[in-house]
C-alpha positions in Angstrom: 0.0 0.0 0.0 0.9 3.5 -0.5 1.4 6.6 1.4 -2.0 8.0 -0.4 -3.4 5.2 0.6 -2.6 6.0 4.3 -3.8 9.8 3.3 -6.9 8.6 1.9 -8.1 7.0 4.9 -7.0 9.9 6.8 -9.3 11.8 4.9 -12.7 9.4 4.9 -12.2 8.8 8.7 -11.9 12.6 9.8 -14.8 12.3 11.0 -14.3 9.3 13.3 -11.3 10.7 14.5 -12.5 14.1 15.7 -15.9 12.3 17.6 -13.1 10.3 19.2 -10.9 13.2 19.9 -14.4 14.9 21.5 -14.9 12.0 23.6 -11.1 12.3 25.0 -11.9 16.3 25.7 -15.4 15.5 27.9 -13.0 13.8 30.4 -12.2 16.9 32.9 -8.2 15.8 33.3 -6.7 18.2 35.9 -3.8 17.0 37.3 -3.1 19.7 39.6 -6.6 19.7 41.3 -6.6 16.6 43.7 -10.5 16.9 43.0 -9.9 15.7 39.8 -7.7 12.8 40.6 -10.6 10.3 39.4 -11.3 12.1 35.9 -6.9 11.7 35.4 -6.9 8.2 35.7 -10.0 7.4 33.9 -8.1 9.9 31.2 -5.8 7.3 31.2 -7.6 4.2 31.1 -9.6 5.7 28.0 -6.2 6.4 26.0 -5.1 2.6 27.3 -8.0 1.1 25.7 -7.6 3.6 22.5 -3.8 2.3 21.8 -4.9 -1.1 22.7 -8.0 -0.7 19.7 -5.4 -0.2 17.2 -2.8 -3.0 18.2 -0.4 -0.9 20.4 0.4 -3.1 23.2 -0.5 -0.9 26.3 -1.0 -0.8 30.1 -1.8 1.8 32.6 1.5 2.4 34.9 1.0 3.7 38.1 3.2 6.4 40.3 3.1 8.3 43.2 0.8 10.6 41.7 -1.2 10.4 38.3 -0.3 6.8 36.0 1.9 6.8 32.6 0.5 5.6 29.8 2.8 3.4 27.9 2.5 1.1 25.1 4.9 -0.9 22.3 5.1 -2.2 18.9 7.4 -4.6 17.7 9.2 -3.7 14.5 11.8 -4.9 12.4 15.7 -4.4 14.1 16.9 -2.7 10.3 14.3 0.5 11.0 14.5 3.2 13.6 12.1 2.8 17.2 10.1 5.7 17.3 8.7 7.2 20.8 6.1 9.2 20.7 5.6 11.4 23.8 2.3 13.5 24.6 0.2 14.7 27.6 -3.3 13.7 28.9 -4.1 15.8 31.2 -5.0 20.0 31.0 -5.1 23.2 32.8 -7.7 24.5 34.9 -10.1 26.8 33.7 -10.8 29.1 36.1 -11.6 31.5 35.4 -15.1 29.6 34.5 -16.9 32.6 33.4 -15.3 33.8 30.4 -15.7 30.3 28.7 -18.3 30.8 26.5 -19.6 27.1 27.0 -19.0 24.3 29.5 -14.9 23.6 29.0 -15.3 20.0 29.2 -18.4 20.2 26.7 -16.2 20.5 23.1 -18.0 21.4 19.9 -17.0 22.2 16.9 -17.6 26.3 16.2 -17.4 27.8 12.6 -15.4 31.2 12.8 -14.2 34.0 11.1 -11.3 31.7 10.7 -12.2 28.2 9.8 -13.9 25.3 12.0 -12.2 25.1 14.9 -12.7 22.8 18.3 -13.5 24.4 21.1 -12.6 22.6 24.9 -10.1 22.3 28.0 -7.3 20.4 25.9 -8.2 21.2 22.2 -4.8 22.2 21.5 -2.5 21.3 24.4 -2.0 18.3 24.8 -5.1 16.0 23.6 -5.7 17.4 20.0 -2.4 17.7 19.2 -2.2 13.7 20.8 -4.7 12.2 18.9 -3.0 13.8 15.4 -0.4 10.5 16.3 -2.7 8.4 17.4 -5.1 8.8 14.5 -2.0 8.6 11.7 -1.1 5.5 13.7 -4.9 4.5 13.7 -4.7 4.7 9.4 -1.7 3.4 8.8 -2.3 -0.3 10.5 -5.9 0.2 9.0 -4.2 0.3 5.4 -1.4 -1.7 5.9 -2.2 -4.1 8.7 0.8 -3.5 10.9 3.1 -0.6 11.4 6.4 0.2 9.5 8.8 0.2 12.3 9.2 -0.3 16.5 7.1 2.3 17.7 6.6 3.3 21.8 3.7 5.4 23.2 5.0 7.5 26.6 2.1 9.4 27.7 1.6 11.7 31.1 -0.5 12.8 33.1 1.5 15.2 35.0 2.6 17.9 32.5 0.8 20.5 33.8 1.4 20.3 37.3 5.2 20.0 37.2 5.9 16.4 36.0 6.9 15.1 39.3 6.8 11.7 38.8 8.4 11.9 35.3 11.7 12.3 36.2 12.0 9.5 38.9 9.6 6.5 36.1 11.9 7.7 33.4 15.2 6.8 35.4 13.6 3.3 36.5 12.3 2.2 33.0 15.1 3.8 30.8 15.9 0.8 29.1 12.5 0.6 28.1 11.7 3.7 27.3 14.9 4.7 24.8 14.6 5.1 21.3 16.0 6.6 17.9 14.1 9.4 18.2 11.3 10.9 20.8 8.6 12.5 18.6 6.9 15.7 21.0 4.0 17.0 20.0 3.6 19.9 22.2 4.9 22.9 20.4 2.8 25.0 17.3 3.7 26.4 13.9 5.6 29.6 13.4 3.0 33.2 13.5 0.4 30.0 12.8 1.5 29.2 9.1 4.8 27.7 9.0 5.4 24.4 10.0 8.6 24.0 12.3 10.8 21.8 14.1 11.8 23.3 17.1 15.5 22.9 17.5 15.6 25.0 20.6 14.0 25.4 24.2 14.8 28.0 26.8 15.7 26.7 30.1 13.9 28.7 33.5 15.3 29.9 36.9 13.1 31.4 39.5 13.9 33.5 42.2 11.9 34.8 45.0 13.6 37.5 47.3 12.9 39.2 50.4 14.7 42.1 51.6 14.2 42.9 55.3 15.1 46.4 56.8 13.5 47.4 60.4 11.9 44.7 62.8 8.5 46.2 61.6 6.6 48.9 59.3 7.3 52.3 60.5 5.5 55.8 60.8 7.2 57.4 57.7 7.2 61.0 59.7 9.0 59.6 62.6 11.4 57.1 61.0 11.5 58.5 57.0 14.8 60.1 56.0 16.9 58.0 59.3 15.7 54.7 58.4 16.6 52.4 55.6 13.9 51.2 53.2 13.7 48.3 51.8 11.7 49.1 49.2 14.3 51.4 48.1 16.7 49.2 47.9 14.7 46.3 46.0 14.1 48.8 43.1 17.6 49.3 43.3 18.6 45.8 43.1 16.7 45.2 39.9 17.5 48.9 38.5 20.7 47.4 38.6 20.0 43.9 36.2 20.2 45.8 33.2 22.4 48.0 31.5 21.1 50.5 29.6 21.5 48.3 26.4 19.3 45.5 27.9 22.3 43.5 28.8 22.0 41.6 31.9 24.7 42.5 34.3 24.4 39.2 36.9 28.6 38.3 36.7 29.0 35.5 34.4 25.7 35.4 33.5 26.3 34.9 29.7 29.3 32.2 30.1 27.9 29.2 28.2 25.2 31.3 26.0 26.2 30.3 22.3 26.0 32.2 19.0 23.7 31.8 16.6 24.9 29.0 13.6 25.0 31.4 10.3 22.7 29.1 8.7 19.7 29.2 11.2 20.5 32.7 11.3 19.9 33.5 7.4 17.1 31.2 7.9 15.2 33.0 10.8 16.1 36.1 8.7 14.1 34.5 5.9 11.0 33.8 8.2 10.3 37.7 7.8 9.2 37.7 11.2 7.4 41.1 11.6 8.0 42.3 15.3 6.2 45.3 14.8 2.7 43.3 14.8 3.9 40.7 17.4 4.5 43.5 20.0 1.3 45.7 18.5 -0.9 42.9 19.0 -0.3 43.6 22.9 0.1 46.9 22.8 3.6 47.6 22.9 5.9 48.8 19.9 9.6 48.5 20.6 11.8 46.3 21.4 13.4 46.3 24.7 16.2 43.3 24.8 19.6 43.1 24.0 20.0 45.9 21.1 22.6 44.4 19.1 20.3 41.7 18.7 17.1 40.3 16.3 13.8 40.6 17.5 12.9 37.0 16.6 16.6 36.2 18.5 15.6 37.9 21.7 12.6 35.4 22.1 14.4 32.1 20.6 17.8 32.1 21.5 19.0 34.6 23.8 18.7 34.4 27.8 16.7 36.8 29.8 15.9 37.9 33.1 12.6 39.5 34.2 10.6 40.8 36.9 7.4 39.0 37.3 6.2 40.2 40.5 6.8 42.6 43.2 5.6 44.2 45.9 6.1 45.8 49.7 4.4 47.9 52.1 0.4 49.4 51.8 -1.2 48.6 49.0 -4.5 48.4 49.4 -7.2 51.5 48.8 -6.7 55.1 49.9 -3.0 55.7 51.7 -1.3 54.4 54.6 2.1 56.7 54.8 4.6 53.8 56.6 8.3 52.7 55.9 7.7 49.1 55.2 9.6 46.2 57.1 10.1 44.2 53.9 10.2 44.6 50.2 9.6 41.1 48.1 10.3 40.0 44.2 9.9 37.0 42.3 12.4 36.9 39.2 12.7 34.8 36.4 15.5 33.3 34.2 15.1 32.4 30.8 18.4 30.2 30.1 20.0 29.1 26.7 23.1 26.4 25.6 25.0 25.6 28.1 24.4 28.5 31.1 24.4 26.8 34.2 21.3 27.6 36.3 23.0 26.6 39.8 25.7 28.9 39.1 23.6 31.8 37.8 21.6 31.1 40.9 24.9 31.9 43.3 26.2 34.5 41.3 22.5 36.0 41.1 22.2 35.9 45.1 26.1 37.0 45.6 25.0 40.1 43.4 22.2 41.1 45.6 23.8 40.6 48.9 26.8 42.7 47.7 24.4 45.7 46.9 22.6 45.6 50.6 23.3 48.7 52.5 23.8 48.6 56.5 20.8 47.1 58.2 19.6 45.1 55.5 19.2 41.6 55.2 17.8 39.3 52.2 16.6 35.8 52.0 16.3 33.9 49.1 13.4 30.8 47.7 14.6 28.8 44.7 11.6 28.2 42.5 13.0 25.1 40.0 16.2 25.5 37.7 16.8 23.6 34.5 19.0 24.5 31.2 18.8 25.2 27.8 18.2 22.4 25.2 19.7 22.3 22.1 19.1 19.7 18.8 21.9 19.3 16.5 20.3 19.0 13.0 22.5 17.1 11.3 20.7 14.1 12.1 19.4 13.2 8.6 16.0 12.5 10.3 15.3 16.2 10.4 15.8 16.7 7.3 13.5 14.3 6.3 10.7 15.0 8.6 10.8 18.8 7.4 10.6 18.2 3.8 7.3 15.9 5.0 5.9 19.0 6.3 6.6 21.0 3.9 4.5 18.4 1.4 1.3 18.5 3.4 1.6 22.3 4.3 2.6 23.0 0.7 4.8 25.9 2.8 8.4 25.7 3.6 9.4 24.2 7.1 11.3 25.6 9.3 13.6 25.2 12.3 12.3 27.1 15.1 13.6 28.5 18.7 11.1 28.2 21.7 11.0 31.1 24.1 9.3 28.6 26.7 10.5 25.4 28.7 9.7 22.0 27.7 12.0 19.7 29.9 11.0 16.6 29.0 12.8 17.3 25.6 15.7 17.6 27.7 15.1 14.6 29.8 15.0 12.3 26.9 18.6 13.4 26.2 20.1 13.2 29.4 18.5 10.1 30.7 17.7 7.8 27.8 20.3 9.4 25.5 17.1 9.6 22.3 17.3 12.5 20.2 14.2 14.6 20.8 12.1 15.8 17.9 9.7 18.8 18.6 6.8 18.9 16.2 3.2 21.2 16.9 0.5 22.2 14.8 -0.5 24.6 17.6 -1.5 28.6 16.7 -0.4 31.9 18.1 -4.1 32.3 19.0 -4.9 29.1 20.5 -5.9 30.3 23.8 -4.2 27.2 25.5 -3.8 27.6 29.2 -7.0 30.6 29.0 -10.6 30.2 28.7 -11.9 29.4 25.3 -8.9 27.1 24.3 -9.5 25.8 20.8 -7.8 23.6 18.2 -8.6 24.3 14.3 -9.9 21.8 12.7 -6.7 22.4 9.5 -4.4 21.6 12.7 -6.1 18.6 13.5 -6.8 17.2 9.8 -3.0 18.2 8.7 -1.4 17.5 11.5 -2.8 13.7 11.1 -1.4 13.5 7.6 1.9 15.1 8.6 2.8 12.2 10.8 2.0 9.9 8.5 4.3 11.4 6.1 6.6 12.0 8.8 6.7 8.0 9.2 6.6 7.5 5.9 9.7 9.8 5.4 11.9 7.9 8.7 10.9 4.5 7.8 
């Protein structure tokens, strides 16, 4: 059988495959509600008995918190082992009354865009899912078995930090490496282009507390002879930026590498218009590193930013004191090889140093995980973009990710497989807000993508 055949059947069951993907969003999955511990496993029990429909071998595996998923299919020893890795459960909602219907009741809407599917999980991590499973789904119903040695890895823990991941990954290693990890958890470039994303943005949080007098003070009585703390938080991050928008943390950039000339000609090629990205939020200029690309500053350069602070009064009307302590929470966006436990010391050496007489800080460490980086010379990248670029009948392209997605990392560092990152996502997918939705051209392509992408490896 062909590859159009595999396309064909694609096509005559779309309408199987989205009733199925409907029945997988009506199960309320959130993992970070305990409440909700019941709908996670039956979650999981539904995708069991979905892989198991099609001839995946797959059982339910339980951890400390919500179960894996995980499922195999033997294949012949001269073709690469495919993983495929995806999510089951979602976000919450809240808040519940700017959702337009019940979250966990999908439909599909027609908009001023196209048909799109509207629900709690549409887009991350259930629609984008179910494009593998339903390319899987087509190609054993054309060809009555599947090319090569595939593994399903599924979690139920994505969105509420992934602790069990790390610790199941380390005990079933053996089991769970591959060629080639295939995510599907990413989208498509300003929501035309498909891409590969090549890189991800490690995180470092930071929460501080700066403490000056034993308690909040009359600021007639104590203003002008007493330090305050407040003063010298907004100091401290005055001082995290030059006035180029280079961060001054010592050492900070040791590790962070330049861009390869030929992803740079090619991001230069994606025309990416910065005006409109920053319009769209109301902003107009850019305010990183000057020297620097817009499209650079979001893919492959580090950052640091305030994302909360506060200290003293501030509720309604005014309450003139001195306050007692002055808090921040900062963030780390980290690229290559930048060590987050080093930037961490030299981050809370930096502020120590800068505390006047009479001040002391404390510091709360909120996670810490590097930069990830895919060499592209693997001819399997190659192959899988000119796939995409077949069904999208638009170039592909190798992307940067401003986010974090560890587990891409994990599957290099623990099980030594080469991750692949590849989303059908949009910029205006609402994932993680009320009103998430998938479009239905994501859905439908992003099947026959992976079955070209299969196709293409194997």
């Amino acid at each position: 059988m062909s590859l159009n055949d595999v396309l064909n059947q694609i096509d005559s069951d779309l309408d199987g495959a989205t009733d199925r993907l409907l029945d997988l969003l009506r199960i309320p999955s959130i993992s970070t509600d305990p409440a909700y511990k019941a709908d996670c496993d039956r979650a999981a029990d539904w995708m069991v008995e979905e892989l198991n429909s099609i001839g995946i071998k797959t059982t339910k595996r339980p951890t400390p918190g919500h179960p894996m998923v995980v499922g195999h299919v033997d294949g012949p020893a001269d073709k690469p082992h495919i993983l495929f890795y995806g999510h089951y459960d979602v976000q919450p909602v809240d808040p519940l009354n700017l959702w337009k219907r019940d979250p966990f009741d999908p439909a599909i809407e027609d908009t001023a865009k196209g048909l799109v599917i509207r629900g709690r999980g549409a887009a991350d991590d259930k629609g984008q899912l179910m494009t593998i499973v339903e390319a899987l789904r087509a190609w054993k119903s054309v060809n009555g078995d599947f090319p090569c040695r595939i593994t399903m890895f599924l979690e139920g823990e994505e969105e509420s930090g992934s602790p069990s991941l790390i610790p199941f990954m380390k005990e079933n290693a053996a089991e769970l490496t591959a060629d080639y990890a295939m995510i599907c958890d990413t989208g498509m470039f300003q929501s035309k282009t498909p891409s590969i994303v090549t890189m991800l943005r490690g995180l470092l949080g930071e929460e501080i507390t700066i403490t000056g007098p034993d308690l909040d003070l009359h600021s007639g009585m104590y203003g002008g002879v007493s330090i305050n703390p407040a003063r010298v938080l907004a100091k401290v991050i005055a001082s995290l930026h030059d006035d180029t928008g280079r961060i001054t943390v010592p050492g900070f950039y040791d590790g962070v590498p330049e861009l390869p000339d030929d992803i740079q000609a090619q991001w230069q090629g994606l025309a990416f218009d910065h005006a409109t990205f920053l319009g769209d939020v109301g902003l107009s200029v850019p305010a990183g590193e000057q020297d620097r690309m817009p499209i650079e500053m979001i893919w492959s350069r580090p950052t640091c930013e305030v994302n909360g602070m506060w200290s003293g009064y501030t509720g309604a009307g005014f309450k003139t004191v001195l306050p007692s302590e002055a808090h921040a929470k900062i963030s780390f966006r980290l690229v290559g090889d930048q060590d987050p436990h080093v930037i961490r010391e030299s981050f809370r050496k930096m502020v120590t140093d800068m505390l006047p007489a009479d001040c002391k800080v404390s510091f709360q460490a909120h996670g810490a995980s590097q930069g990830s980086m895919f060499e592209t010379t693997d001819p399997a990248f190659e192959k899988a973009r000119h796939a995409l670029t077949d069904e999208w009948k638009t170039p592909a392209a190798y992307v940067g990710c401003g986010g974090s997605i560890p587990i891409a990392g994990h599957f290099q560092k623990i099980v030594n497989t080469t991750p692949v990152l590849i989303g059908f996502g949009k910029d205006d997918d609402a994932i993680h807000s009320p009103n998430e939705k998938y479009d239905m051209e994501s859905f439908h392509k992003g099947i026959r993508s992976w079955a070209r992408i299969l196709d293409a490896l194997t």
